[in-house]
C-alpha positions as a printed Julia matrix, in Angstrom:
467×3 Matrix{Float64}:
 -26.95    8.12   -1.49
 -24.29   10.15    0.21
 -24.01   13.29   -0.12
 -21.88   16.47    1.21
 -18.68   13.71    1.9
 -15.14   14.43    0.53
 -15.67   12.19   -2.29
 -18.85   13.29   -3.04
 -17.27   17.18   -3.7
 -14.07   15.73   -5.47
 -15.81   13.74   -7.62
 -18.25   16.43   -9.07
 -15.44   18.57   -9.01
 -13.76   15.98  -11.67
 -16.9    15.32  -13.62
 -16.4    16.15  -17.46
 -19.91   14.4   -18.43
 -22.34   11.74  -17.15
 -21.86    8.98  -20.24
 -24.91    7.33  -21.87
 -23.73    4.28  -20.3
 -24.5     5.87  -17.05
 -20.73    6.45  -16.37
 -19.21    8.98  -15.42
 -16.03   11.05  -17.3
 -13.42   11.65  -14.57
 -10.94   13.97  -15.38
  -7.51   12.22  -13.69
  -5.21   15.14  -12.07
  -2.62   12.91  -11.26
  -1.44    9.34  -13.62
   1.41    7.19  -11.66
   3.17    4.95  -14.25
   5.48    2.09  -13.65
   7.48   -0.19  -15.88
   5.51   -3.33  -15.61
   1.36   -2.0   -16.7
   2.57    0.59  -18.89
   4.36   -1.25  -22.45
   1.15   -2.23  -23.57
  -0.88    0.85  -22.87
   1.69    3.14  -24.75
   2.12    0.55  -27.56
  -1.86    0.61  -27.55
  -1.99    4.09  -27.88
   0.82    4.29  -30.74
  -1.07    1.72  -32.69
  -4.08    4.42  -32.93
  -1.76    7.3   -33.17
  -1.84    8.87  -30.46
   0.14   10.77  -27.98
   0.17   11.43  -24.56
  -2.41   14.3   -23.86
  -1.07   15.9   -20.49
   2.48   14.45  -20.29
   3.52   16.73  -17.66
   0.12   15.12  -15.29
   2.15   11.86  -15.94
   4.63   10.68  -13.5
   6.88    7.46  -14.05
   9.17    5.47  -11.76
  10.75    1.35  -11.66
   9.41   -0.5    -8.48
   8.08   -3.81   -9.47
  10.97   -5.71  -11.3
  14.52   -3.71  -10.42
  16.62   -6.34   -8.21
  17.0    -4.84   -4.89
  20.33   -6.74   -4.27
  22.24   -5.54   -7.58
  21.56   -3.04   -9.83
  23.84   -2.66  -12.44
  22.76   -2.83  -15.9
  21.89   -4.66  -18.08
  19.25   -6.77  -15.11
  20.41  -10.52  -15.07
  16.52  -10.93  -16.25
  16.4   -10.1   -19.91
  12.3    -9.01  -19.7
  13.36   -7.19  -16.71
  15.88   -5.28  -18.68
  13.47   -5.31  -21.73
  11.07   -3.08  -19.37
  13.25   -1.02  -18.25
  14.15    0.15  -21.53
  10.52    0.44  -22.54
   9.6     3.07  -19.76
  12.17    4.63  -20.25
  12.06    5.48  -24.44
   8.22    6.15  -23.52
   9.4     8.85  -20.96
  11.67   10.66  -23.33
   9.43   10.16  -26.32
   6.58   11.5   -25.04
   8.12   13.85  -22.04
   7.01   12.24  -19.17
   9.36   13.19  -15.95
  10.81   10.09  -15.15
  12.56    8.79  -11.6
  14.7     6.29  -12.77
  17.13    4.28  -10.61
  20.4     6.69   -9.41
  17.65    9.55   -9.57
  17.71   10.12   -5.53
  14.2    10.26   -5.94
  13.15    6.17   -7.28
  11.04    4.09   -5.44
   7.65    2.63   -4.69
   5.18    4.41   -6.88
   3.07    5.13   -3.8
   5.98    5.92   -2.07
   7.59    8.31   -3.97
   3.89   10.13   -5.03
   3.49   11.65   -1.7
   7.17   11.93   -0.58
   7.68   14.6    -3.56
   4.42   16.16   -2.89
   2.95   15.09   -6.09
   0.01   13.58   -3.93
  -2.85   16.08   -2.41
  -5.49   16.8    -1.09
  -8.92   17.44   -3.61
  -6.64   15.05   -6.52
  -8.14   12.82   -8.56
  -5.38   10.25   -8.55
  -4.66    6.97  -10.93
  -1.84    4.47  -11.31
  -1.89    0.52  -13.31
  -1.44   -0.97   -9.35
  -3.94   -2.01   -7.01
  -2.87   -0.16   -4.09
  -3.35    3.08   -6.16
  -5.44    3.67   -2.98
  -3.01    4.44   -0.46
  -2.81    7.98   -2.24
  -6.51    8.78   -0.19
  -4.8     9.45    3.14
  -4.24   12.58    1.81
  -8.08   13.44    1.02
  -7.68   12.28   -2.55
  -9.85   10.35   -4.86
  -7.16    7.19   -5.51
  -7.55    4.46   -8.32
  -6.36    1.46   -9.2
  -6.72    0.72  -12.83
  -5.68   -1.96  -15.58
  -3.32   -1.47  -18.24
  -6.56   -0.6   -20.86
  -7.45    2.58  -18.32
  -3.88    3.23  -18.21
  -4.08    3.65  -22.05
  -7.3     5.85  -21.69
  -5.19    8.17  -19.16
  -2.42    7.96  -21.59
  -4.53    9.19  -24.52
  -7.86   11.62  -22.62
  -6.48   12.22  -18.97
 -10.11   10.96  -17.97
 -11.45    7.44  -16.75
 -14.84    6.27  -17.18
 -16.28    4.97  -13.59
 -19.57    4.41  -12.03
 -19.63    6.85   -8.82
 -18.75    4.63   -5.49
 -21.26    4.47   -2.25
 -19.16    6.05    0.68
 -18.88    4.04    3.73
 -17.51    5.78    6.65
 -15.42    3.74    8.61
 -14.69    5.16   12.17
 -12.07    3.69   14.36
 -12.14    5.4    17.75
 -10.25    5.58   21.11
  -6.67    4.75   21.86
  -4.44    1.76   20.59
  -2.34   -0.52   22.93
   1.08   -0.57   22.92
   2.62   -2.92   20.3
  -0.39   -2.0    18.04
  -0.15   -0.07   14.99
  -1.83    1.17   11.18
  -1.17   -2.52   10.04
  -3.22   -4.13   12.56
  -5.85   -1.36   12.22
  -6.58   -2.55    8.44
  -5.79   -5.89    9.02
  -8.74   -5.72   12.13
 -11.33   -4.1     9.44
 -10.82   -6.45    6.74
 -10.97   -9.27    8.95
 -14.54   -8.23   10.33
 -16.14   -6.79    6.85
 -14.31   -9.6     4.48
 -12.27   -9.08    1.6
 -15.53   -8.57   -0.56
 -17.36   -5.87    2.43
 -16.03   -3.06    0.29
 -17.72   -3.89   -3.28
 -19.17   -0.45   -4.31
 -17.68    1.63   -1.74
 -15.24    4.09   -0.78
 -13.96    4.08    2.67
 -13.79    7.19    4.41
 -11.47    6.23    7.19
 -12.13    8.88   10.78
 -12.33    8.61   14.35
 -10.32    9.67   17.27
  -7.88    6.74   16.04
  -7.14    7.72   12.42
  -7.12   11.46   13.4
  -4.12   10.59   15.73
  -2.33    8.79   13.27
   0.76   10.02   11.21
   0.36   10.43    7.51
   2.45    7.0     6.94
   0.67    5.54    8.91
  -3.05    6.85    7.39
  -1.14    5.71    4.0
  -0.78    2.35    5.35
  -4.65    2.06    6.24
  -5.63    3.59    3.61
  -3.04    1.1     1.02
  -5.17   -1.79    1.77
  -8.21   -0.95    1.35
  -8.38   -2.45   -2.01
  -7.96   -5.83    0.03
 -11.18   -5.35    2.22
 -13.15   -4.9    -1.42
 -13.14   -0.81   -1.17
 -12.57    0.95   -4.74
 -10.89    3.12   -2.7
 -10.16    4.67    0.82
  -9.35    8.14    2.31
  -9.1    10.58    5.15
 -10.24   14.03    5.22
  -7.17   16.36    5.55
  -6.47   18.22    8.4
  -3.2    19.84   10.08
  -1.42   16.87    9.98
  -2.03   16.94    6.47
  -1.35   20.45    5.86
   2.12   19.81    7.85
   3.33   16.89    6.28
   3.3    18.77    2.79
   4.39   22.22    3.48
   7.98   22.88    1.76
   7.62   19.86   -0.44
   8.54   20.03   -4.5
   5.71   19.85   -5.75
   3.77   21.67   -3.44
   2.46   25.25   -3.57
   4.29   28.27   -1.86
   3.96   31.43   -0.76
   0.3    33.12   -1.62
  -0.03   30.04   -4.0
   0.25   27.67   -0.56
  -2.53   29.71    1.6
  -4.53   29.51   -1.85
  -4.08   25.82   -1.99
  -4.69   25.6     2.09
  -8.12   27.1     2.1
  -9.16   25.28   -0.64
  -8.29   21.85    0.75
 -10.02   23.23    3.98
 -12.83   23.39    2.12
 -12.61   20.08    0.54
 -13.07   17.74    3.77
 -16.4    16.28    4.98
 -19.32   18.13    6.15
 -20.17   18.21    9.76
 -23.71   16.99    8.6
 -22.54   15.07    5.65
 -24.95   11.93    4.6
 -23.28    8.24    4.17
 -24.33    4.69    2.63
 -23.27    3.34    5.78
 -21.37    3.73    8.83
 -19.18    1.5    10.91
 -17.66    1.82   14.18
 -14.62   -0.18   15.74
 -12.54    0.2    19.09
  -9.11    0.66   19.18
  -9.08   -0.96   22.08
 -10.95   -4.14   20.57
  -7.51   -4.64   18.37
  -4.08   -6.41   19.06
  -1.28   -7.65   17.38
  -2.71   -9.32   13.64
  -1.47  -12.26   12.27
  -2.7   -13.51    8.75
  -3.36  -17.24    8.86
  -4.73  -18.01    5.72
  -4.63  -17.03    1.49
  -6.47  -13.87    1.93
  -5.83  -10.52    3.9
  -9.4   -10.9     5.82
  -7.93  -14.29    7.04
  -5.89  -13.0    10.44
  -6.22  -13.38   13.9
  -4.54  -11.58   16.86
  -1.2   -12.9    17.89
  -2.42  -14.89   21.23
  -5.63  -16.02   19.23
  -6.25  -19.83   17.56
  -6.72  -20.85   14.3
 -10.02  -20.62   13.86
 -11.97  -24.25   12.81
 -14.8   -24.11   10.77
 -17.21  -24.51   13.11
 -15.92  -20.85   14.24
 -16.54  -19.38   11.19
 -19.82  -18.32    9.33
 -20.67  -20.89    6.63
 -19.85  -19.09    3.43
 -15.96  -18.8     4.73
 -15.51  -22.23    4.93
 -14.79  -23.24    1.95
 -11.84  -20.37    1.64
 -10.9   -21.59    4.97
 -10.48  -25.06    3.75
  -8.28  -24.23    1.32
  -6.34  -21.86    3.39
  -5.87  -24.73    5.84
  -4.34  -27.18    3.1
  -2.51  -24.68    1.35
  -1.0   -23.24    4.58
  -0.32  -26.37    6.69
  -1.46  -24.96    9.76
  -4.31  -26.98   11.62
  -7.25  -24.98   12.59
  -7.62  -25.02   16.63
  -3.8   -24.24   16.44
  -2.21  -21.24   18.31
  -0.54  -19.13   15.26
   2.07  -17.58   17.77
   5.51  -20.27   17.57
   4.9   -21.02   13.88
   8.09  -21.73   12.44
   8.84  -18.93    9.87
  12.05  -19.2     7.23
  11.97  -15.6     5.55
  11.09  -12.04    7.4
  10.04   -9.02    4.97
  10.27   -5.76    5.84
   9.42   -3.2     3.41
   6.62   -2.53    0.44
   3.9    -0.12   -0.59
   2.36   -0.01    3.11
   5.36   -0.69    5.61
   8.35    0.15    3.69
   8.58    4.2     4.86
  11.25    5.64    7.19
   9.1     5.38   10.34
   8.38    1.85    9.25
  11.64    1.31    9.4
  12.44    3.57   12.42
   9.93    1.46   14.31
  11.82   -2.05   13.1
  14.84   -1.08   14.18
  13.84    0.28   17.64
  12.92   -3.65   18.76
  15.95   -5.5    16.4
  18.84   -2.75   17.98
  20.46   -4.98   20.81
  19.17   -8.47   19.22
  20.01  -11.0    16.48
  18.11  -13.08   13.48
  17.61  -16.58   14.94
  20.08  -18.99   12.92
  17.97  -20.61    9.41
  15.98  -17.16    8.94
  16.49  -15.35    6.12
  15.27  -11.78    6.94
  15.97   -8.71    4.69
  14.73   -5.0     4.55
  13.77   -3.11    1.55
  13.07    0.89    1.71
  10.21    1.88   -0.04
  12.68    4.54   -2.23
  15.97    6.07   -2.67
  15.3     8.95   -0.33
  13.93    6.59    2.32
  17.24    4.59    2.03
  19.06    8.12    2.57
  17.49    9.02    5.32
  17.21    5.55    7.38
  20.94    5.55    6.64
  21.44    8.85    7.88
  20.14    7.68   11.14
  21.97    5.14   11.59
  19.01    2.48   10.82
  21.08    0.28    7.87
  23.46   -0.31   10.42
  21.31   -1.52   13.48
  19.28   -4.22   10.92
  22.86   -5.1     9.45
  24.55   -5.59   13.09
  21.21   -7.56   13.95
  21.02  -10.12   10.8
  19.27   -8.4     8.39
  20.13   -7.72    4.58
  20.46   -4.19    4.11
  18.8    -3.8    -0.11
  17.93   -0.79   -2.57
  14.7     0.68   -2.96
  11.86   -1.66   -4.64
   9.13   -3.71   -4.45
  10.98   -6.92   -3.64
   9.1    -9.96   -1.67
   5.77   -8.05   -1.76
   5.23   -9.35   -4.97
   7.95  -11.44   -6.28
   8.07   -9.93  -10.1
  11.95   -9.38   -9.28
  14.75  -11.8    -7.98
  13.63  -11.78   -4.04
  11.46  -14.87   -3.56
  10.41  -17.42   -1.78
  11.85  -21.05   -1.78
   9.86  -24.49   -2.35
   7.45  -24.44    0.75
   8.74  -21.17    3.08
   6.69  -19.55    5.03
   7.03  -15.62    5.44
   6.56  -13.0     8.14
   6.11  -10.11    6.01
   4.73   -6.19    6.14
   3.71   -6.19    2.85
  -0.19   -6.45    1.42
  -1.18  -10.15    0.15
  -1.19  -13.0     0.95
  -2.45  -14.77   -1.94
  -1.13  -18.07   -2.73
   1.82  -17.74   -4.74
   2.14  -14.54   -3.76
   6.0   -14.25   -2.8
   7.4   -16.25   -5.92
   6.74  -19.98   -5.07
   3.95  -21.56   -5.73
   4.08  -23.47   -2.6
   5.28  -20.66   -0.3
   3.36  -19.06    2.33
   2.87  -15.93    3.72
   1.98  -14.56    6.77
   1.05  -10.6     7.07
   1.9    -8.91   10.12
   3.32   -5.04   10.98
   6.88   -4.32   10.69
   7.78   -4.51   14.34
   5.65   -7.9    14.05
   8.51   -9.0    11.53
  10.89   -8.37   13.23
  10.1   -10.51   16.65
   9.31  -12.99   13.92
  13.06  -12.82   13.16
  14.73  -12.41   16.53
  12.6   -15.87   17.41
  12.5   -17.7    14.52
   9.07  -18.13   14.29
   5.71  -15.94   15.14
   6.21  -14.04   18.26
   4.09  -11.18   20.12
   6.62   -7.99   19.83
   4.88   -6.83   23.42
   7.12   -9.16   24.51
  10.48   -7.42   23.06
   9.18   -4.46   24.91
């Protein structure tokens, strides 16, 4: 049992009572709410009569359904509009601060969290979205949660869980060029499978991780609910401490050297005990390419197919149906696969040095003819600042589609979809059939800068060779 581990101290911090289910009652510091898992858990909680208990621990925004192409209202999709209206009565009924579209300040709920400063270190954090997670790169507790836990944060401001196993997840020594956070996660859910994380949080460390940016932690730590993990983190440190100094919601003054030394105190001990431990070399990973209908499905850009005499007998069944639903034949090389639609943008690759990074290899280059390739920033203030720079006008000169902030072609709940059979180069999370809005379409995971030689050559491509 671990012990003496971030988690281990924010979770007993949180305790309210150990349940005679065995449970535990966690009080939630921090409740993300969206337009699309939200309806139902406030009309659940008006049914019993019920307010909101801590409406100013509640935090809404509009991500999944808003049209990133037009805005104006009333949406072109009546339940589109119909949620929008929802969220936003809710907000003003109950008081809930509310970023709504125009605000400067909408987006991605997992953008916006930690761009505001509303995400830190010690937090217990939920939100009615699966990568809830990404919130742990600041040393927070992060959950993902249906829309019946979003009506028990609504109504108590506490979750019942059982407590996780910690697995520490080390990734150590120096990446190669052309290698980045996505191909990190991608590289660990490929070798501990989608289901390694059942049980556990991963504590994400090593020289690697400590090097990294705090998008770029967010981005590891986003999909970790696709490797299985209830959650992921990283211990904060002065990259941390840097990233949130001056921000809204963040302390000042005596209040900020207060808030320092206690989120000093909140990472890791030296001699803290773990489930389990796992090591990986940077140098081990390249360039990842998804192949398949699952995230742990990817190989490295100059890699083959694998055929299922490559792969350990319980994937081959997955693999099968990856290999049917995908039209790729195992034994196949996965770079030159012809792609039709490149995504840039999302919970994990749609910040500004996502997009900074994009637009350093498409400045000087064009879209090959037939592709369809768009970027979406992750928020309003990402848009602001990438067009500040300059960065709308390098993807626009290059063939992109410049869009407002959303979730767009991660998940397809708005107007950006895919078309009949379409494959995808995309930066966003899953790649689950059906995924980007046809039922036939495909996707294929990569990083941003991976999308974007996707784009220049029509088809998969190894962005160490744009360099």
């Amino acid at each position: 049992m671990s012990k003496g581990t971030l988690f281990d101290k924010v979770w007993d911090l949180h305790t309210v009572r150990v349940l005679p289910s065995g449970q535990t009652q966690i009080f939630i510091g921090l409740h993300l709410i969206h337009e699309v898992t939200s309806p139902q858990a406030f009309g659940m909680i008006s049914e019993r009569g019920l307010g909101v208990l801590y409406p100013q621990r509640t935090v809404a925004t509009v991500d999944h359904i808003i049209p990133t192409e037009n805005q104006a209202r009333p949406f072109l999709d009546d339940l589109a509009e119909e949620m929008m209206q929802t969220l936003e009565n809710n907000a003003k009924k109950h008081g809930i601060r509310f970023y709504n579209i125009g605000s400067g300040k909408q987006g991605i709920v997992h953008v916006i969290a930690p761009e505001q400063g509303l995400t830190q270190p010690g937090m217990t954090i939920a939100c009615g979205d699966s990568h809830t997670s990404t919130h742990g790169a600041f040393g927070a507790i992060a959950l993902g949660i249906g829309t019946s836990q979003v009506r028990d944060v609504l109504a108590t401001q506490t979750l019942a869980l059982g407590k996780l196993k910690v697995r520490r997840v080390e990734v150590t020594g120096q990446l190669r060029t052309g290698v980045y956070a996505k191909d990190v996660i991608l590289h660990i859910i490929r070798k501990l499978g989608v289901q390694g994380g059942v049980g556990y949080a991963y504590e994400f460390a090593g020289s690697t991780i400590e090097r990294m940016n705090m998008e770029e932690r967010m981005t590891v730590c986003n999909m970790s609910i696709e490797g299985g993990a209830r959650c992921g983190y990283v211990n904060p440190d002065e990259i941390t401490y840097k990233y949130l100094e001056g921000r809204e919601f963040v302390p000042r003054g005596e209040n900020w050297d207060q808030a320092l030394q206690w989120w000093q105190s909140l990472a890791s001990e030296p001699d803290a005990v773990y489930d389990d431990v796992i090591i990986f070399r940077a140098e081990d990973i390249e360039p990842t390419v998804t192949w398949g209908i699952t995230p742990g499905q990817s190989i490295g850009v100059a890699q083959a197919i694998p055929t299922l005499e490559d792969l350990p007998t319980g994937d081959r069944a997955t693999a099968q149906e990856a290999y049917q639903y995908m039209k790729l034949s195992p034994g196949s090389p996965i770079k030159g696969t012809k792609v039709d639609v490149c995504f840039i943008g999302s919970c994990t690759n749609g910040r500004i040095s996502d997009l900074r990074e994009a637009a350093r290899f498409a400045q000087g280059h064009k879209v090959s003819p037939g592709v369809k390739a768009l970027v979406v920033p992750g928020s309003e203030q990402v848009k602001r600042a990438a067009e500040q720079e300059g960065l709308d006008k390098i993807f626009v000169q290059a063939g992109f589609e410049w869009r407002e902030a959303g979730c767009s072609m991660c998940l397809a709940m708005n107007p950006d979809k895919l078309q009949g059979n379409q494959i995808s180069a995309s930066s966003s999370n899953r790649n689950f059939k059906g995924r980007q809005g046809s039922s036939t379409g495909r996707t294929l995971l990569m990083s941003p800068a991976m999308v974007v030689a996707a784009a220049i050559a029509g088809q998969v491509a190894d962005v160490r060779e744009l360099l």
